[in-house]
N, C-alpha and C positions, 0 to 999 in steps of 0.2 A: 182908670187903669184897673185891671185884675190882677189879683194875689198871686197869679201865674205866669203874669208877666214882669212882674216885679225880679230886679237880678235878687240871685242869692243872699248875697250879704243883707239885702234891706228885707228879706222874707227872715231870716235869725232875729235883725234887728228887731223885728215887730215881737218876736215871741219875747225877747229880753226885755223889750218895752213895758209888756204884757208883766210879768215875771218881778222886777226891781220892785212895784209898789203893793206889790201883794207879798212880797218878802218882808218886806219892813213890816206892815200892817199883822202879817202873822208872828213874826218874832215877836213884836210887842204884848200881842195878847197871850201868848205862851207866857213874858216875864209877868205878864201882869196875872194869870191862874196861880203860878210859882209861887207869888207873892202874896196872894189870896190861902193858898194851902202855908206859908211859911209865916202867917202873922195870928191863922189862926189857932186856937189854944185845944188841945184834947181832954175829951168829956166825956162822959157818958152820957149824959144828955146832950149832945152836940153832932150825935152819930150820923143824922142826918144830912146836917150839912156837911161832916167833912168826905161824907159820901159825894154830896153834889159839887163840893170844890174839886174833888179827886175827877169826878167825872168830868167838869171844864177840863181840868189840867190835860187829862189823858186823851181829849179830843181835839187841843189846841195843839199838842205833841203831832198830833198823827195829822193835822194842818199843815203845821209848819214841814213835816215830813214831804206831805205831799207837795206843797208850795213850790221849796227844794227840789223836787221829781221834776219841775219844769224844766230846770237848767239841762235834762238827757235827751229833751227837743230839738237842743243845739250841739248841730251833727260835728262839730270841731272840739266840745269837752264833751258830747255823751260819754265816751266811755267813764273819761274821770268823774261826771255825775253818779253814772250808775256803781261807781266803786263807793263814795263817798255814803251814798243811800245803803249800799250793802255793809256797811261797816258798822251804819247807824241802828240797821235794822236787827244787826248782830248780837246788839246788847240787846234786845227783847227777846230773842230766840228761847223757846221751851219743847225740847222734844220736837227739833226740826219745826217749828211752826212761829210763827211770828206772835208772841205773846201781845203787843201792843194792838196791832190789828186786832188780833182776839177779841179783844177786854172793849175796845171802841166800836167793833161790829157790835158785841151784846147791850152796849152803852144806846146805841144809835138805833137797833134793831130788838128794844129788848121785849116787845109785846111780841116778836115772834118765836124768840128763844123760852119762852116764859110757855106759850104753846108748843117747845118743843119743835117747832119750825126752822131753826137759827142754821145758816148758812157757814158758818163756818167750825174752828178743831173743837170750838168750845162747847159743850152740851147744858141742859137742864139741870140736869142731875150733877152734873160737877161741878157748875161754876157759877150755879144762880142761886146760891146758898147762902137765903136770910138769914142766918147766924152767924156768917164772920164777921171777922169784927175789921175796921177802917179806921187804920190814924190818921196822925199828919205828914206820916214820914213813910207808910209802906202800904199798898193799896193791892190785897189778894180778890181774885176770884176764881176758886178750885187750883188748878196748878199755874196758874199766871198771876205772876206775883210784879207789880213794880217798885222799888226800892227809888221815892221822890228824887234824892240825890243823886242815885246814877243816871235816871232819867234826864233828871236836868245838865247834868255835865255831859251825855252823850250830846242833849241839843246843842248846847255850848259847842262840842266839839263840830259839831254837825254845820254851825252857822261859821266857824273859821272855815271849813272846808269850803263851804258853800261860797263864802270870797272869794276864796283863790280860784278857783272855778271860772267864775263869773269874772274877775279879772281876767284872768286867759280870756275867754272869749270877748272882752270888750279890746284886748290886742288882737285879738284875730280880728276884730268887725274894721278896726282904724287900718291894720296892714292889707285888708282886702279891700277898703275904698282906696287905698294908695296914697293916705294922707296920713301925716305921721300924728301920734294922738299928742292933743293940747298937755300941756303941763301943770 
């Protein structure tokens, strides 16, 4: 059978399929960066690593974000996906741009921003500035700044949305097969 002839409800089903274990598997590693940034101690000789913990964290964020984005696949909660993701992405906002995005593109692309190459708000010259300084609690690069704690309670807020969501649509998959969902 092709994916095109599959009814509706069992083509959503496959993407939620898809979607449930890569949910879990990212929330996890997000609490588990959190935890890695929140056990360890600030130093000045430490700077490196809490550089490299900060940059897990901030690429586990922008995972589980994505993750998340799968649920606007599913044409019965896109829109409340897509409100839930705009909410989230809210608290990163800098001068209309999405600070998080930023900081993970330079994170992820940073041999091209480092040539001056780098594809997105954030530049050379502003945000790739070997002298700031990285704790364990607030992680700058030029005007993108993440405060660990809002971060993490946006996600928090981000993974209750992301239920209710996903619940909706697991009532919509049971009412469109016409069988009422198990208890």
């Amino acid at each position: 059978m092709q994916l095109g002839e599959l009814p509706d409800h069992e083509k959503q089903g496959m993407v939620w399929d898809y979607y449930k274990p890569r949910h879990t598997h990212a929330w996890n590693m997000l609490v588990l960066s959190w935890r890695d940034l929140e056990a360890f101690t600030d130093g000045p000789e430490k700077a490196f690593e809490d550089e490299y913990l900060w940059e897990n964290f901030i690429i586990r964020l922008w995972l589980y974000r994505t993750t998340v984005r799968t649920l606007t696949q599913l044409h019965c909660v896109r829109g409340d996906a897509e409100a839930i993701i705009a909410t989230f992405d809210g608290c990163f906002k800098v001068d209309g741009k999405n600070g998080l995005k930023a900081i993970r593109d330079m994170i992820e692309h940073f041999d091209d921003y480092a040539a001056g190459l780098g594809h997105g708000p954030a530049t050379r010259e502003g945000e790739l500035d070997p002298w700031r300084t990285v704790t364990r609690d607030r992680f700058e690069r030029g005007r993108f700044v993440i405060e660990r704690a809002t971060a993490y309670d946006a996600a928090i807020r981000l993974r209750s949305e992301a239920k209710q969501v996903s619940d909706k649509f697991i009532a919509w998959i049971w009412a469109s097969r016409g069988t009422p969902k198990p208890k």
